[in-house]
Structures are given as structure tokens and as C-alpha cells.
N, C-alpha and C positions, 0 to 999 in steps of 0.2 A: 859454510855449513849447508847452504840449501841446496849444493852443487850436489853431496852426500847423498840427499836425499830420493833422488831419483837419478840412477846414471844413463846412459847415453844409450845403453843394449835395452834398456826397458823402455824407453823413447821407440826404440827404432822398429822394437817387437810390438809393440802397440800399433805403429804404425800401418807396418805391414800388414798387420792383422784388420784394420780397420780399411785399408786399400783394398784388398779380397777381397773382404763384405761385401763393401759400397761397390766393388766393381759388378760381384757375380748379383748382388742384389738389385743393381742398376740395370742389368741388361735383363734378366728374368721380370722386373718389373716393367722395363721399357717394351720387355716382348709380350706381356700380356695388354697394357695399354695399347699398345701399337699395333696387335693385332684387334683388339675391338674398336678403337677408333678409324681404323684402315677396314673396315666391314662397313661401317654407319656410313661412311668419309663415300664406299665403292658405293654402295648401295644408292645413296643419293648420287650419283654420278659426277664426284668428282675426279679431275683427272689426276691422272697417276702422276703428276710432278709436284700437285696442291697438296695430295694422299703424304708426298714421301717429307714434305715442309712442315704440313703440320703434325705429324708423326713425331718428326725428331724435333719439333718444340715443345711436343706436351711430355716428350722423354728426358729432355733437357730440367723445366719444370718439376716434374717428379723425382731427379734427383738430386735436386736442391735438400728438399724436407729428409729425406735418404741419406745424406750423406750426413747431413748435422745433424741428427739421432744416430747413425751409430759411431761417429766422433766423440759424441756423446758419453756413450755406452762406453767402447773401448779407454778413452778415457778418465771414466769413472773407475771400472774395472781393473785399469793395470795399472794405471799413477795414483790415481788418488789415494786409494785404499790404501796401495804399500805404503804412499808419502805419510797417509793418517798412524797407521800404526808404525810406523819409526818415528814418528814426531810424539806419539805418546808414551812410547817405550824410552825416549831421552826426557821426556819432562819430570820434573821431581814435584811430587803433591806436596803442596806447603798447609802445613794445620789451617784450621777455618781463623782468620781475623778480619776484624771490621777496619777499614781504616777510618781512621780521623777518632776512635771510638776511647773514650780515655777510660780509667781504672777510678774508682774511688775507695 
């Protein structure tokens, strides 16, 4: 039954979608990081090998938090949701009772 619930094309399209993001939102964040630390980094005169290490560690870094928001997002957005509303679309609403609750 859980198999039903989400199939394998909305796994895959999530994913994909969520690989784009994090990719074009990883290098447009990495390129704006990277060029302001690679300004502070010249400016102090460091040299261009120190520039180019710590660049791509604080690019690295930055897309830690990037990727797991919008893993996140994506799926919140394409699994959860459908999974929520087909799982409430099969349930059957039972009358309100209490259990253990006796009759006199």
C-alpha cells in the first residue's frame, strides 16, 4: 500500500528538480561568496593558491545549508503533499467515540 503512494516518476521528478536548484543555486551562491572573499582574501595579500582553497571551502560550506533546504522544499512539495492527500482521500472518518467509555 505505501508503494501506491508515491511512485517512482514523482521520486525521480523531485529529484531532478531539486538537483538544478542546488546545483544553479550552489554555483550563483558560490560565485558571489567567492568573489567577495577572493577581494578581502587579494586585498590582504593573500596568495592566489590560499585565495583559490579557501574559496572552494567556504563554497563547499555554503552548500551544505543549500542543499538541505531545498531537499527540503522539494520534498515537501512533490511527496509529502500528494502522499498527505491520498492518504486522506483512503481514510474513512469513524463517528467520534471514546474508548474504554461505557453506556449507563
Amino acid at each position: 500500500m505505501i508503494d501506491k503512494l508515491a511512485g517512482e516518476s514523482e521520486y525521480f521528478v523531485a529529484w531532478l528538480l531539486f538537483w538544478l536548484s542546488s546545483t544553479v543555486g550552489g554555483v550563483v551562491l558560490g560565485a558571489i561568496v567567492g568573489g567577495i572573499a577572493g577581494r578581502i582574501l587579494g586585498a590582504a595579500v593573500v596568495d592566489l593558491q590560499s585565495i583559490k582553497l579557501i574559496c572552494g571551502g567556504i563554497g563547499f560550506l555554503l552548500s551544505i545549508p543549500v542543499s538541505y533546504g531545498l531537499l527540503r522544499l522539494f520534498v515537501h512539495l512533490m511527496i509529502v503533499r500528494k502522499v498527505e492527500s491520498r492518504v486522506a482521500s483512503m481514510t474513512v472518518q469513524l463517528p467520534n467515540q471514546q474508548v474504554g467509555a461505557t453506556s449507563q
